[in-house]
C-alpha positions in Angstrom: -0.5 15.4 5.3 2.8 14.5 4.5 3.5 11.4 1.8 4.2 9.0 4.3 1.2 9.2 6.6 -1.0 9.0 2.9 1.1 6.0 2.1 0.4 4.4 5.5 -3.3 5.0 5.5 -3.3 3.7 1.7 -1.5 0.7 2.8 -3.9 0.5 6.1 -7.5 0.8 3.6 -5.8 -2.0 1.0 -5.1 -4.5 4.3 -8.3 -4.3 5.0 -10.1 -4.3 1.7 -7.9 -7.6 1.6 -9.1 -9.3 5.0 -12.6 -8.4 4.2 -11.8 -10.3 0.7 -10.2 -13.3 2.8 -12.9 -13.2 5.2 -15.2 -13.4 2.6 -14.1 -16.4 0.5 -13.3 -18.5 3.8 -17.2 -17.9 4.5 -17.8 -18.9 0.5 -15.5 -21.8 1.3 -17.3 -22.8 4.5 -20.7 -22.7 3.5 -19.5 -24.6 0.1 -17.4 -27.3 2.0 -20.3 -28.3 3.9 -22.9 -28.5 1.0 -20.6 -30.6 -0.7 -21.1 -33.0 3.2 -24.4 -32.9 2.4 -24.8 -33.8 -1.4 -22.1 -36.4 -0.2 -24.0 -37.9 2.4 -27.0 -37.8 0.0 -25.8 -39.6 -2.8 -24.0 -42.4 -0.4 -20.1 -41.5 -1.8 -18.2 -44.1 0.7 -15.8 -43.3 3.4 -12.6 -43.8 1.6 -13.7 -41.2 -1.1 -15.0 -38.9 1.3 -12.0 -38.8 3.3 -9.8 -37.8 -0.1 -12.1 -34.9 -0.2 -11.3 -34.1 2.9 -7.9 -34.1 2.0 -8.4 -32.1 -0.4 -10.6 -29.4 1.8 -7.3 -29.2 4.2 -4.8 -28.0 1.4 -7.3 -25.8 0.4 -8.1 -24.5 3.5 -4.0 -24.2 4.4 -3.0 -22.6 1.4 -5.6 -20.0 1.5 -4.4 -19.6 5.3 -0.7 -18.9 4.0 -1.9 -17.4 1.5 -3.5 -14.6 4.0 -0.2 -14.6 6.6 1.7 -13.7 3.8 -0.2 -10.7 2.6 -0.5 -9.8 5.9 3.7 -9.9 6.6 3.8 -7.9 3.2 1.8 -5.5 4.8 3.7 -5.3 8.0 7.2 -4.8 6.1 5.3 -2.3 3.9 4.2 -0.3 7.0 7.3 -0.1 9.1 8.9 0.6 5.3 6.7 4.3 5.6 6.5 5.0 9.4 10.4 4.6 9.2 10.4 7.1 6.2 8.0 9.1 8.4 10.4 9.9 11.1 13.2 10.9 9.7 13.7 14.4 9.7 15.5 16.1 6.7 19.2 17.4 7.0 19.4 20.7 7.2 
C-alpha cells in the first residue's frame, strides 16, 4: 500500500467515526428536545416562553447541521487532496 491509499482510508475511517459522532448527538438532542416538551407541558410554561425555546432548539439544531456539512466538505477537499497525489506518477 502506498501512502496515499493509507491516507485515504485514514481519512475514510475518521469521516465516519465523525458521522457516527454526529449521528449520535442529533439522537442525544432529539430525545432531549422532546423531554424538555414534556416537562414543559407538565409544569404549564406558556406559549410565548415555549416558543423562545423553540427558538432556541432551531439554532441549535442548524449550527450543529453546519457544523456537520462543513466537516464533511473538509473531508471531501482532504480526499481529492490524496487520490490526486495518488495518481500522479513519478518523473523518471
Amino acid at each position: 500500500m502506498d501512502v496515499s491509499t493509507i491516507a485515504k482510508d485514514y481519512t475514510c475511517l475518521q469521516q465516519q467515526s465523525l458521522n457516527n459522532l454526529f449521528d449520535t448527538l442529533t439522537l442525544f438532542q432529539d430525545h432531549a428536545e422532546k423531554t424538555c416538551r414534556y416537562w414543559a407541558y407538565q409544569v404549564g410554561i406558556e406559549n410565548n416562553a415555549q416558543s423562545a425555546v423553540d427558538q432556541c432548539w432551531a439554532v441549535l439544531k442548524q449550527g450543529r447541521d453546519d457544523a456537520r456539512e462543513l466537516i464533511n466538505e473538509s473531508f471531501t477537499t482532504v480526499e481529492v487532496y490524496f487520490v490526486g497525489k495518488g495518481s500522479k506518477q513519478p518523473a523518471e
